[in-house]
N, C-alpha and C positions, 0 to 999 in steps of 0.2 A: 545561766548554766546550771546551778542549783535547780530550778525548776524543769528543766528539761532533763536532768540525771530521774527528777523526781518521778517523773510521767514512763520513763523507761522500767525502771525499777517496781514500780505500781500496775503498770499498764492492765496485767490479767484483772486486779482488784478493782479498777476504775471501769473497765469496761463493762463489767457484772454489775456494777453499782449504777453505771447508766443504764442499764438495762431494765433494773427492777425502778428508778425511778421510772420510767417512759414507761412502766406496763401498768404502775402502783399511780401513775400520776391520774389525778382524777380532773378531766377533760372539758372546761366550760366552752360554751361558746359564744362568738364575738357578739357585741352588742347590736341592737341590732335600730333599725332607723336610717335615716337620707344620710348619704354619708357629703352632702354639701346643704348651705342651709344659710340662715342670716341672724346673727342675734343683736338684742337690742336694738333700738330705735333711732332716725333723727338721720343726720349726715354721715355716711360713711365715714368711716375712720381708719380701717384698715380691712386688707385683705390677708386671710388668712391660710396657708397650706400646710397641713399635718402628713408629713411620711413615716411609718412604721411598721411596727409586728404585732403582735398578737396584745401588748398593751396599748396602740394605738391604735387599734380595731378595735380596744372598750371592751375586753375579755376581763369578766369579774364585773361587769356593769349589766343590767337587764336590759338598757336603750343609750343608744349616742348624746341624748342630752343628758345622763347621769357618767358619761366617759369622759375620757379626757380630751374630742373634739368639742364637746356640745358646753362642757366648764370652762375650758380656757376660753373661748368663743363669747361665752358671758360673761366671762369676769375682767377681758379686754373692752367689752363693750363697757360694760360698768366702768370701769377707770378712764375711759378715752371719753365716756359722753355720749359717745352714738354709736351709730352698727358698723358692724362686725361680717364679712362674708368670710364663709371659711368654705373649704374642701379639704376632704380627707383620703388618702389614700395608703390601703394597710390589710397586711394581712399575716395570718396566725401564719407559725413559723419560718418568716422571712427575715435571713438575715441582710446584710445592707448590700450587698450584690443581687439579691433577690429584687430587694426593693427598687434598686439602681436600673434594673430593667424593668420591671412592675411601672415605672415612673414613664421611663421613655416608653411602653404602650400607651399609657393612660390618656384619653383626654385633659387637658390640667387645662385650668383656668388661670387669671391675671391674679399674681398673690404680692403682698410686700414683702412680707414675714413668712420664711419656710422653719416650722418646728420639726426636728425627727426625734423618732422614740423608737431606739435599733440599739443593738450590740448585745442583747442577751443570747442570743441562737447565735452571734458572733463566736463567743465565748462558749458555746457549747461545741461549733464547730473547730476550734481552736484556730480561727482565723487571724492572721498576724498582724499585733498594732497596726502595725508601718502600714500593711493591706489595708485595715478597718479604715484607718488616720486618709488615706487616698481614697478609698470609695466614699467617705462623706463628701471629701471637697471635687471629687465628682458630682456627687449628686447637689453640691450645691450649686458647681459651674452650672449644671444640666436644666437649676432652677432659674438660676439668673437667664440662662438664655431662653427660654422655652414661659416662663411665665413673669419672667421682672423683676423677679426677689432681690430686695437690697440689704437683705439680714437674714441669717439662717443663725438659730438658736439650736445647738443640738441637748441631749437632754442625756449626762451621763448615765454609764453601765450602773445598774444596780451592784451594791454590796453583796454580790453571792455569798458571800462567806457569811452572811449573815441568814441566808435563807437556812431555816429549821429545819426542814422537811428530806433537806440534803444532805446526806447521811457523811462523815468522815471518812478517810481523807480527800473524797471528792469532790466535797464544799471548800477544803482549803486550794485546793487548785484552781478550781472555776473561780472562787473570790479572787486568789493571787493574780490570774488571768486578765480578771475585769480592772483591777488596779492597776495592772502592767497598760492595758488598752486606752485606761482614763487617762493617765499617765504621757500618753505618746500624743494622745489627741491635746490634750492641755499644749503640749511643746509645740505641734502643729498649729495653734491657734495665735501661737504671742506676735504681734505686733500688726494682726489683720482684724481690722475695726468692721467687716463687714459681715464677722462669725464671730459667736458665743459659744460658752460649755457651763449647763447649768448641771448641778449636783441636787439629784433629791433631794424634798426636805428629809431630815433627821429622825423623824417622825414616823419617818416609811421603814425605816429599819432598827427602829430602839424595840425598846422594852415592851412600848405600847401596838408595836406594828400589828400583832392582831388584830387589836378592834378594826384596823381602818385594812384590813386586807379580804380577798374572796374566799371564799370556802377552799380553793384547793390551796389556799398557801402560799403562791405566788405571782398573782396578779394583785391591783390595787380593788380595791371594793368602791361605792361611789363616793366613800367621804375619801377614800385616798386620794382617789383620783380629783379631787378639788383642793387636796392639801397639792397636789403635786400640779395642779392648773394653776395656784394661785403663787407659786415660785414661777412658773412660767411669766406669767400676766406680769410680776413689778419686773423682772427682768425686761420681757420685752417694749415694756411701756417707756422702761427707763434709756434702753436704748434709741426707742422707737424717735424718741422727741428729741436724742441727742443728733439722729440722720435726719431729722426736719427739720429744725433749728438750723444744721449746718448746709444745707441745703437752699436755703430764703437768699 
């Protein structure tokens, strides 16, 4: 209630304040490269499916192998022993409805493991948990049915309130937002072994977050983006062998 008195009482100041960020925001573009591919060597090990936006289209990266498809890709292969097929499907400001039909056009391949990297344009569009928290587990039903997936890892909302470049009080809202959405998705998660909710690393939002971020501020840069593959990879390695294992 506090937060919705807040957004009412604000609204003229917020709306200015997104406006000058969208015209002040300076504009990369997505990485670029096959946006499906194989890494690493030897016997397959896993199949991989990335759905996302504009950070999982590798925006603040120069090519898909320095993004977050072509790192996590290699650093699953590295940890499993052998290759890796991944596909990626993403694009710059889609939020998860976007994506949710972007998905059912797509050709999509046979995957195990469906990673998403969504909810920033969520939280821009003031999309409501409860809505966010249902179009994921749409899109993971969509996965399991349409290419196999036995594990969807989603990859928490960024700290907005931690983004610099967003001026007050419009960074405490959108951060408040993203916490309220982590928040519901976590609740939605507890007691289904066949969905994860991984949290950035730390790293991506402290002190040092510039080195490892893009020129405009709010994408990851290529070391982020392999801080934030390589929280992906022990997660999913570590789930990965608990659904084989239980599976023999």
């Amino acid at each position: 209630m506090k937060l919705l008195l807040a957004k009412i009482a604000l609204a003229p100041l917020l709306l200015w304040q997104g406006l000058q960020v969208r015209r002040k925001a300076l504009r990369l573009p997505e990485a670029v490269g096959p946006r499906s591919g194989m890494a690493g060597g030897g016997a397959l090990q896993l199949r991989l499916l990335i759905v996302g936006d504009s950070s999982g289209a590798g925006v603040g990266a120069a090519t898909q192998a320095e993004a977050l498809a072509g790192q996590l890709s290699a650093a699953l292969a590295q940890r499993l022993g052998g290759s890796v097929h991944w596909q990626l499907i993403a694009k710059t400001g889609h939020t998860t409805a976007d994506a949710l039909a972007e998905f059912e056009a797509s050709a999509t391949q046979a995957a195990d493991v469906l990673v998403t990297a969504l909810g920033v344009n969520d939280v821009v569009s003031q999309v409501s948990p409860r809505r966010w928290a249902h179009q994921l587990r749409l899109l993971h039903e969509l996965a399991v049915q349409r290419a196999g997936v036995r594990y969807s890892l989603h990859s928490a909302v960024p700290p907005m309130h931690a983004f610099p470049l967003l001026p007050q009080p419009l960074r405490w809202l959108l951060g408040a937002h993203a916490l309220r959405m982590n928040r519901m998705l976590a609740r939605s998660l507890l007691g289904d072994a066949r969905r994860g909710l991984q949290a950035l690393p730390p790293h991506l939002h402290g002190a040092a977050a510039a080195e490892l971020m893009a020129p405009d501020g709010f994408h990851p840069g290529p070391a982020g983006y392999q801080l934030w593959a390589d929280a992906l990879a022990e997660r999913i390695v570590r789930e990965w062998s608990q659904i084989t294992f239980s599976s023999r």
